[in-house]
Structures are given as structure tokens and as C-alpha cells.
C-alpha positions, 0 to 999 in steps of 0.5 A, a space after each residue: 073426557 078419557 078416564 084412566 083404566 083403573 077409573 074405569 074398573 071402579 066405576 064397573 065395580 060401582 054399576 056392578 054393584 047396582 049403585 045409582 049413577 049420581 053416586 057413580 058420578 060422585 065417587 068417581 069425582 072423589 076418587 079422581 080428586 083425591 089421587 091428584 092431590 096425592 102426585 096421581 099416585 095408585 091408590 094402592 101406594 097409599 093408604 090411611 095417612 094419605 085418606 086422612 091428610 085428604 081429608 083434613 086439606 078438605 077441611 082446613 084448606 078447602 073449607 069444605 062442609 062436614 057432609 062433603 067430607 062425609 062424601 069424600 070419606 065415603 067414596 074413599 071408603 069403598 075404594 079401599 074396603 070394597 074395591 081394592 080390599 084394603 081396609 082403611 083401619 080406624 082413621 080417627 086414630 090416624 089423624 093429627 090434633 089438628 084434623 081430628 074430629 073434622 068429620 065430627 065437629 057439627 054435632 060437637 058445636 051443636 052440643 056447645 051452643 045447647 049447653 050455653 043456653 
């Protein structure tokens, strides 16, 4: 399958960077995902309220477990701070009600569940 310019520079970037081509792999799918969710805009036309609106369809919409989150905001994470050198800023701040605390919430029901015994 033929991948986009600019997949290509960030995959060069990752083996650059000596990452493991697992990782490789899973960022470039991450990023390729989150880009089509956004109308194939260029990554840097968006920023934060686009990583977390992602997020938050993964989350509600996809019921995606919170590691594959984690995954996503990982691979969304080296693209904006490492590769693009555009800092995502504080993303819990940025989320609405209803997403915030997606990433976070296995250890929140843990310490519900602990604390009713």
C-alpha cells in the first residue's frame, strides 16, 4: 500500500530515532487513523481540540480499551512534540465533561470497587 509523504518522514523519523518496528508500525497506524478522522487534514492545521475530540471518539464511540488510548495518545504525542515540535499543551484541561478522565478512568473504578469492600 502507498503511504503518503509525509508518513513517510515520520516513519524515517521513528527508525531515526531507533524505535522498534512494532512501534513503528503502530504509530504510523495511529496517526494515519487520527488524520482520517479529521477529513485527511495536515496534522499541523490541527492541534489539541482535534488530539482530544480523537481521543474521546475512541473512547465513547469506538469503546476502545484505556491502554489502546493510551497508545493512540502516545503516537499522537510523538507526532506533535517530537516530530512536528508543536506541543500539545495540557490535554486534560482541553477535554469537555464528558471525555475528561477517559484515559484515567481504570484506576478511578479500581479505587471505587476498593473502597466499597
Amino acid at each position: 500500500m502507498a503511504s503518503s509523504p509525509f508518513l513517510n518522514e515520520v516513519r524515517t523519523s521513528i527508525r531515526v530515532r531507533g524505535m522498534s518496528i512494532r512501534t513503528e508500525k503502530t504509530y504510523i497506524y495511529w496517526i494515519r487513523f487520527f488524520i482520517r478522522y479529521n477529513h485527511c487534514r495536515h496534522p499541523t492545521e490541527m492541534g489539541a481540540a482535534e488530539v482530544v475530540d480523537f481521543l474521546g471518539h475512541l473512547a465513547t464511540e469506538r469503546n476502545v480499551a484505556v491502554n489502546t488510548q493510551r497508545i493512540a495518545l502516545n503516537a499522537l504525542a510523538y507526532l506533535y512534540n517530537q516530530f512536528l515540535k508543536q506541543p500539545l499543551g495540557d490535554l486534560e484541561s482541553s477535554m469537555p465533561p464528558s471525555h475528561n478522565g477517559c484515559l484515567k478512568c481504570s484506576w478511578r473504578l479500581k479505587s471505587l470497587i476498593s473502597s466499597r469492600r
